[in-house]
C-alpha angles and dihedrals in degrees: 000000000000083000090058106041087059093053087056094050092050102043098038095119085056090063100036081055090044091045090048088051102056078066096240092315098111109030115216088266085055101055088040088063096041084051089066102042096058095035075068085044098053097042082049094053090045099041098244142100121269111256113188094182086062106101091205088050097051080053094059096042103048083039084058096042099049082055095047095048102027121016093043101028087055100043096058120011098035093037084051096047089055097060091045088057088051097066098038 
């Protein structure tokens, strides 16, 4: 867990970037949570142990994170929302 609140501490502005960019759909406590579940998810897939003081492994994380927040979540729920307000 010490791992992980540093991480926290060090890539706090990625978050916070990742957090801004959900368009206030996923507050900062949101995506800090997020971070650790699929941290869990990622060690499980590759069969290791999440190390957060690993600099290639706060990458990946933070890479998969954005996609899962932001790139996914936009391309389906928020484009989708959009059409839904144009014909409202």
């Amino acid at each position: 867990m010490d791992g992980f609140a540093k991480f926290i501490g060090e890539r706090n502005a990625d978050l916070r970037r990742i957090a801004r960019s959900t368009r206030g759909e996923h507050s900062i406590e949101d995506v800090t949570n997020e971070a650790w579940i699929l941290a869990v998810e990622l060690a499980s897939r590759n069969a290791t142990r999440a190390d957060f003081r690993d600099a290639a492994f706060q990458s990946l994380l933070l890479s998969h994170l954005y996609q899962r927040l932001v790139r996914y979540t936009e391309l389906t729920v928020r484009n989708g929302l959009q059409i839904g307000r144009a014909h409202v």
